[in-house]
mmCIF file of the C-alpha atoms, coordinates in Angstrom:
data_MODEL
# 
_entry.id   MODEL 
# 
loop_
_atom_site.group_PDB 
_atom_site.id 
_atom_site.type_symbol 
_atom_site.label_atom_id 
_atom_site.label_alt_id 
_atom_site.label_comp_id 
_atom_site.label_asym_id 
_atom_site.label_entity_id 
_atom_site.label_seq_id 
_atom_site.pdbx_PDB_ins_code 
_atom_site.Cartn_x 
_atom_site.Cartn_y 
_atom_site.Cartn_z 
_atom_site.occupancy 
_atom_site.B_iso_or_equiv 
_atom_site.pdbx_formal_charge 
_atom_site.auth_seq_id 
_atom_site.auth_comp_id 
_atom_site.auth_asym_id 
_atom_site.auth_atom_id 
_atom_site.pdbx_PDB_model_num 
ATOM 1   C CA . UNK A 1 1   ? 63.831 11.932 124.361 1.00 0.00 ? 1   UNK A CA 1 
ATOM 2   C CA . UNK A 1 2   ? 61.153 14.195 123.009 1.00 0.00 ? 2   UNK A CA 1 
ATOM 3   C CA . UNK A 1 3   ? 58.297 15.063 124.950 1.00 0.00 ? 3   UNK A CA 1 
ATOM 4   C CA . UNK A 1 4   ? 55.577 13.421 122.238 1.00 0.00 ? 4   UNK A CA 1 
ATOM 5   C CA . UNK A 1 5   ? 57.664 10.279 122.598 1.00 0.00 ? 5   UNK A CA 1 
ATOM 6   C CA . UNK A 1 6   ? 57.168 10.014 126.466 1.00 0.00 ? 6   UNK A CA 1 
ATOM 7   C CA . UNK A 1 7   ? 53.648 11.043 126.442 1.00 0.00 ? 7   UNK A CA 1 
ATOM 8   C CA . UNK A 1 8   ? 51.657 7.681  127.371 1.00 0.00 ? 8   UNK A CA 1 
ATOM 9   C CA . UNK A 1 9   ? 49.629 6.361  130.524 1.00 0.00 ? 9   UNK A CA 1 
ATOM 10  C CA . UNK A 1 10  ? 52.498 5.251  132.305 1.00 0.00 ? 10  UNK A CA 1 
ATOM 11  C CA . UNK A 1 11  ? 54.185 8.588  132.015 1.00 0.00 ? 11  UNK A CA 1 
ATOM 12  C CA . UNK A 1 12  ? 50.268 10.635 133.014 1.00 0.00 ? 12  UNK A CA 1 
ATOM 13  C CA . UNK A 1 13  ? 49.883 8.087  135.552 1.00 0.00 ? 13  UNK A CA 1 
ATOM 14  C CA . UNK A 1 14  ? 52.875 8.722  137.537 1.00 0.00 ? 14  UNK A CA 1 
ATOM 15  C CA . UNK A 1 15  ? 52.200 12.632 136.772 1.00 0.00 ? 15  UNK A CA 1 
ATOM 16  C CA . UNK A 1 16  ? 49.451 11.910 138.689 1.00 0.00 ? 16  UNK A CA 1 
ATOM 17  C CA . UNK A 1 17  ? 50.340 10.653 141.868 1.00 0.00 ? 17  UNK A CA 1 
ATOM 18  C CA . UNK A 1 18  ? 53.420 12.776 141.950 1.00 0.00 ? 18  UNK A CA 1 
ATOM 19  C CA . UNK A 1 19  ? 50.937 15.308 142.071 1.00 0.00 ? 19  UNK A CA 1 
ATOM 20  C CA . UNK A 1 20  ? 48.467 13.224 144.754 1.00 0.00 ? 20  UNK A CA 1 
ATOM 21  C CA . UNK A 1 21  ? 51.676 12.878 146.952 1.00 0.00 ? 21  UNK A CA 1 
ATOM 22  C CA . UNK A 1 22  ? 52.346 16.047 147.422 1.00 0.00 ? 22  UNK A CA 1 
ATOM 23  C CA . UNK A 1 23  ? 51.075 19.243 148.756 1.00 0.00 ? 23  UNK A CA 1 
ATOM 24  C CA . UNK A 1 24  ? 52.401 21.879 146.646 1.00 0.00 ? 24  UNK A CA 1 
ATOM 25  C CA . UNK A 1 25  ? 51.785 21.953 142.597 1.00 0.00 ? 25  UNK A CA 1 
ATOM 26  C CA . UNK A 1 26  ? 54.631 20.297 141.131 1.00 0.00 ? 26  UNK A CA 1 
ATOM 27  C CA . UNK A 1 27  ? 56.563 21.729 138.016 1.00 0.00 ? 27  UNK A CA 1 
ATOM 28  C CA . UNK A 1 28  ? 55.853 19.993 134.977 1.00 0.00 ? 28  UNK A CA 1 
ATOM 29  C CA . UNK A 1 29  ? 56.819 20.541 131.537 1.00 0.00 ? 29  UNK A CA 1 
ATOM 30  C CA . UNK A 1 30  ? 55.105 23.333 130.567 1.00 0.00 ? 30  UNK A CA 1 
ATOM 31  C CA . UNK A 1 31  ? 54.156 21.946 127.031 1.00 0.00 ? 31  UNK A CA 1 
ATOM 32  C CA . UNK A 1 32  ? 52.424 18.755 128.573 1.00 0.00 ? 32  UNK A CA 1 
ATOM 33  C CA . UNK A 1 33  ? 48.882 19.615 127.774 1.00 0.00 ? 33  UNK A CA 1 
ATOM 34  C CA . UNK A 1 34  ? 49.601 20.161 123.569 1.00 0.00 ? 34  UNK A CA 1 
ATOM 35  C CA . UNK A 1 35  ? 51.618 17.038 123.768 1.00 0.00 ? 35  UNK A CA 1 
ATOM 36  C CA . UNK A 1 36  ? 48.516 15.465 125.363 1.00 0.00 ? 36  UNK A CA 1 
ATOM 37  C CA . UNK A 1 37  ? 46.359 16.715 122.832 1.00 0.00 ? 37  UNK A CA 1 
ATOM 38  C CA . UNK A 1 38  ? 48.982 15.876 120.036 1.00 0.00 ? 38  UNK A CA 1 
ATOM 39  C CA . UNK A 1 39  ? 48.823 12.324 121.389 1.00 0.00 ? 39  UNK A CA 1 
ATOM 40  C CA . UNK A 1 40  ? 45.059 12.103 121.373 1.00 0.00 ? 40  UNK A CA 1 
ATOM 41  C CA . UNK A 1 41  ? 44.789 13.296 117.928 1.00 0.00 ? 41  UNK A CA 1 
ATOM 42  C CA . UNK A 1 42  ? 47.239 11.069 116.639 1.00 0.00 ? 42  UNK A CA 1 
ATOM 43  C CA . UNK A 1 43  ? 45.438 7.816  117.981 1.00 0.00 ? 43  UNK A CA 1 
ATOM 44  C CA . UNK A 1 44  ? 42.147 9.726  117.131 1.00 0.00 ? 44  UNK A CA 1 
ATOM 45  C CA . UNK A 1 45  ? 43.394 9.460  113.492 1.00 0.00 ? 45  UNK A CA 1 
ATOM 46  C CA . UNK A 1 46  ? 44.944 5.621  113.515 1.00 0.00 ? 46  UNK A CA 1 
ATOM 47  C CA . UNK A 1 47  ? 41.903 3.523  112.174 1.00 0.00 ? 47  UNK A CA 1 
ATOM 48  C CA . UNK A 1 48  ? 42.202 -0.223 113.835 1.00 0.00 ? 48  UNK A CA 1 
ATOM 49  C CA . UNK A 1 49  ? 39.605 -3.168 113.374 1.00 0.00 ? 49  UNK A CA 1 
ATOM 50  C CA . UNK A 1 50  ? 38.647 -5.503 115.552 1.00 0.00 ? 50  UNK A CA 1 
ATOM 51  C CA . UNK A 1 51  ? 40.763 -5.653 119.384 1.00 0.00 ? 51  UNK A CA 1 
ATOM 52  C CA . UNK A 1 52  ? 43.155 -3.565 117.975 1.00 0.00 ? 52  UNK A CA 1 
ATOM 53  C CA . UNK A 1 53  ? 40.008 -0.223 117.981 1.00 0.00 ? 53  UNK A CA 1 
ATOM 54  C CA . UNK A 1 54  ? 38.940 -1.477 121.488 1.00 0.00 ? 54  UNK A CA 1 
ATOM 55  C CA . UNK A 1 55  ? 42.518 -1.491 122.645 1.00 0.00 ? 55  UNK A CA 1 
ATOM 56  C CA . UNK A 1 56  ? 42.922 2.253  120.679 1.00 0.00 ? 56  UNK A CA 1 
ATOM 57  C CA . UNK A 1 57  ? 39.735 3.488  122.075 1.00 0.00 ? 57  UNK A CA 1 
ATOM 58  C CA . UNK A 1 58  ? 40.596 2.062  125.882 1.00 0.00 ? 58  UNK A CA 1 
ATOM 59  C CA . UNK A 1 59  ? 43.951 4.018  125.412 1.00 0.00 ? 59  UNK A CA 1 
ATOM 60  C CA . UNK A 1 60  ? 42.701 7.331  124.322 1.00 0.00 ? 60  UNK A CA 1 
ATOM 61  C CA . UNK A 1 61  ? 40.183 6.974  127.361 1.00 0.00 ? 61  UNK A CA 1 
ATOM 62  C CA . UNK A 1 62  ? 42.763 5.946  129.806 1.00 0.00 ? 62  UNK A CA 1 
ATOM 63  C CA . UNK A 1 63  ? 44.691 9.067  128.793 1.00 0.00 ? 63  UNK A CA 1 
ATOM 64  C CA . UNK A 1 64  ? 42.062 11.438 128.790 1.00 0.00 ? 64  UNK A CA 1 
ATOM 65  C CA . UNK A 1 65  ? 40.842 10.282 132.589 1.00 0.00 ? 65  UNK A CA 1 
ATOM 66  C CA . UNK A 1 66  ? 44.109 10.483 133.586 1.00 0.00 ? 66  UNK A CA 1 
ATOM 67  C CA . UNK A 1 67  ? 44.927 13.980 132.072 1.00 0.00 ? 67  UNK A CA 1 
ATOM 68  C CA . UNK A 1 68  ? 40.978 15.360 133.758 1.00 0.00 ? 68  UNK A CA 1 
ATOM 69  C CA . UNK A 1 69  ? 42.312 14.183 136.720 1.00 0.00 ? 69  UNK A CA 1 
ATOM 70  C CA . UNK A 1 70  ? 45.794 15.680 136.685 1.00 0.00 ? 70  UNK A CA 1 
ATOM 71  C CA . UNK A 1 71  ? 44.416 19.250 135.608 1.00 0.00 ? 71  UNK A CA 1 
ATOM 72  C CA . UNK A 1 72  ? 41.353 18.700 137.991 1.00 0.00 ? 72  UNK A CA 1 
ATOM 73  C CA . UNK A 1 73  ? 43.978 18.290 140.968 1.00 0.00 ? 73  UNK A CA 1 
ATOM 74  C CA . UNK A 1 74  ? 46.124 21.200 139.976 1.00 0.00 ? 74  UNK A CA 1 
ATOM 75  C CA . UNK A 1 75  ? 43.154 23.132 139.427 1.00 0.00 ? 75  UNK A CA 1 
ATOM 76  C CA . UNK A 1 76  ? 41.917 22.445 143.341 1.00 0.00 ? 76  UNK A CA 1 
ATOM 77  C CA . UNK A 1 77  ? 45.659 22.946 144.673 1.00 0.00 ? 77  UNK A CA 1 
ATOM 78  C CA . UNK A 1 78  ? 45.735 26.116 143.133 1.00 0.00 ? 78  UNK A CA 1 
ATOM 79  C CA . UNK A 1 79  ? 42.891 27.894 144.478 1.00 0.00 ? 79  UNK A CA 1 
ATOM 80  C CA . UNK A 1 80  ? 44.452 27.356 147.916 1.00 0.00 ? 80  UNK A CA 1 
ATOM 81  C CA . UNK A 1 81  ? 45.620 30.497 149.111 1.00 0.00 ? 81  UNK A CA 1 
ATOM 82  C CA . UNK A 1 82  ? 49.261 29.674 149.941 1.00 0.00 ? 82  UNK A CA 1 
ATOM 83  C CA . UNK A 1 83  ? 49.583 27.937 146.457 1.00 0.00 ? 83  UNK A CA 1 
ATOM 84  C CA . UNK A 1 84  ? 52.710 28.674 144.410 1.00 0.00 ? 84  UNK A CA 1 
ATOM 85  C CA . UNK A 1 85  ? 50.950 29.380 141.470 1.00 0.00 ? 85  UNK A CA 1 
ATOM 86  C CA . UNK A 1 86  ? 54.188 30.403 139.263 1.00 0.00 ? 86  UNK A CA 1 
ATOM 87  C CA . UNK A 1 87  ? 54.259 26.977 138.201 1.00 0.00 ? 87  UNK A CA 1 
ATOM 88  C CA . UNK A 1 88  ? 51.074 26.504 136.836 1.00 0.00 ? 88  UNK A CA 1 
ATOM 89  C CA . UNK A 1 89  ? 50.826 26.198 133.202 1.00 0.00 ? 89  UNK A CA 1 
ATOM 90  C CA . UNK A 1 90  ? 49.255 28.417 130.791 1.00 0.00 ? 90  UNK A CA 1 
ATOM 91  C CA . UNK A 1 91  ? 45.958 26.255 130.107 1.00 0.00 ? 91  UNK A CA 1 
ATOM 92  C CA . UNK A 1 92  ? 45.670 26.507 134.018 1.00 0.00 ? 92  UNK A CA 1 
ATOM 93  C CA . UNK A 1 93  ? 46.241 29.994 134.744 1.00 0.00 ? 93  UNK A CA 1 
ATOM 94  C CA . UNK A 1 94  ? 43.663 30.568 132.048 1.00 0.00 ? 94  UNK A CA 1 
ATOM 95  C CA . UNK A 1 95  ? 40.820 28.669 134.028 1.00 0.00 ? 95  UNK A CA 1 
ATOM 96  C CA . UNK A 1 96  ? 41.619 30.290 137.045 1.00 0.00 ? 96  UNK A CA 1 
ATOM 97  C CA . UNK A 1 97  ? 41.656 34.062 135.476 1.00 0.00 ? 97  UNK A CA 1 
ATOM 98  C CA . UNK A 1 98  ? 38.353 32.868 134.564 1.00 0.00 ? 98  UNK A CA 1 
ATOM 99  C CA . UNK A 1 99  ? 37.136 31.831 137.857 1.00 0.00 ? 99  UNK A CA 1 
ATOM 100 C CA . UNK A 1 100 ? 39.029 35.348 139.426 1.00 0.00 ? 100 UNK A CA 1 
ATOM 101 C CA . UNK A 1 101 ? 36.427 37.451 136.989 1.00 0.00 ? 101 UNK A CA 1 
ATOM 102 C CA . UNK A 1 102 ? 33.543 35.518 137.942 1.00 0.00 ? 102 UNK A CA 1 
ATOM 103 C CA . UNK A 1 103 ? 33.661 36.111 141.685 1.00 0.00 ? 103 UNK A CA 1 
ATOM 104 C CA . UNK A 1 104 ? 34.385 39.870 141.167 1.00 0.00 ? 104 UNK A CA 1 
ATOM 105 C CA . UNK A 1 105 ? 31.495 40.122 139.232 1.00 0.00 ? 105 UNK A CA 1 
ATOM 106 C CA . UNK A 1 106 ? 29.601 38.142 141.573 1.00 0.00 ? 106 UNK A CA 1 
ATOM 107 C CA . UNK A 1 107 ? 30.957 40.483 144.278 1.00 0.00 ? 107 UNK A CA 1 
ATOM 108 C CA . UNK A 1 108 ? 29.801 43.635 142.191 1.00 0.00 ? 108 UNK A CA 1 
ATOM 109 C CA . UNK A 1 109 ? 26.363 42.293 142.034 1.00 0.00 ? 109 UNK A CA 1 
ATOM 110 C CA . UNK A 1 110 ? 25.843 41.466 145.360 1.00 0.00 ? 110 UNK A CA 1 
ATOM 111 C CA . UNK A 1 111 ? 27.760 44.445 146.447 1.00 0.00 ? 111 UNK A CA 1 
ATOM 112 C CA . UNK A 1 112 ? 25.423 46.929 144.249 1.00 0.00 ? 112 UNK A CA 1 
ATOM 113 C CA . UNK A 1 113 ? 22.082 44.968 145.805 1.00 0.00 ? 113 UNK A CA 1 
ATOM 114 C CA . UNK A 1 114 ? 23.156 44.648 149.234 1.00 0.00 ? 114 UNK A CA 1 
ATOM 115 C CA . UNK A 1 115 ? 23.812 48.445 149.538 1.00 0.00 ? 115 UNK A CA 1 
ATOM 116 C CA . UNK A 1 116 ? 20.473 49.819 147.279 1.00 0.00 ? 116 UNK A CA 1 
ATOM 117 C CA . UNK A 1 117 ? 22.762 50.825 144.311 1.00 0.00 ? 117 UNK A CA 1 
ATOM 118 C CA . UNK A 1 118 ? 20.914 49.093 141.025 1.00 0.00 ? 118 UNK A CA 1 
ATOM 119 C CA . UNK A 1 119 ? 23.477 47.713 138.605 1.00 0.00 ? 119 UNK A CA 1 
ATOM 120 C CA . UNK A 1 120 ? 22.441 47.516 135.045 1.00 0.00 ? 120 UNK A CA 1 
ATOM 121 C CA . UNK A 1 121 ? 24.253 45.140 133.001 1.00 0.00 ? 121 UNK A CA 1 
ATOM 122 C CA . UNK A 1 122 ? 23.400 47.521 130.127 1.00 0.00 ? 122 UNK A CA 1 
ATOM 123 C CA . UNK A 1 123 ? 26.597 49.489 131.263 1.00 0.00 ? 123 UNK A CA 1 
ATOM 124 C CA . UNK A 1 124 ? 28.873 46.422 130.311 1.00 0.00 ? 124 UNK A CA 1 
# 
């Protein structure tokens, strides 16, 4: 079975409290977050009437709560120091390299004012 093919709430849902359940970050398919987004677009794109849009729009929300949540979990597991962050995915390592620059700049900065030793941003 292809990955877009088992991408629904069920599937996110029990993603999710694989992840809940357990204290490491679990290894998941490492193309989960395009197949997400593949998924949203194509029910982004399906034009319904009626119950059928309520039903389409209560899905796509469903599955974007559910993904937040997932990456918002991973996200808060990672920054743990004795994380195994080998298995994070790409869109997650990204964040986090992200985060890493921001509190060495922050430490530069407070460093530089802390000890008298003016930093001008001009030198960036």
């Amino acid at each position: 079975m292809s990955e877009q093919s088992k991408i629904n709430i069920n599937y996110l849902h029990t993603l999710v409290l694989q992840e809940s359940e357990s204290d490491t970050i679990q290894e998941i398919d490492s193309n989960l977050y395009n197949s997400i987004s593949e998924l949203i677009k194509n029910l982004k794109s399906e034009e319904y009437e009626g119950v059928k849009a309520k039903i389409n729009q209560a899905m796509i929300s469903m599955i974007t709560d559910t993904t937040s949540a997932l990456l918002k979990l991973r996200l808060e597991k990672a920054i743990l120091e004795n994380s195994n962050q080998s298995v994070l995915l790409n869109e997650e390592k990204y964040i986090l390299d992200s985060k890493k620059e921001m509190l060495e700049r922050r430490e530069t900065i407070l460093s530089g004012i802390l000890n008298g030793k003016p930093h001008s941003l001009d030198d960036q």
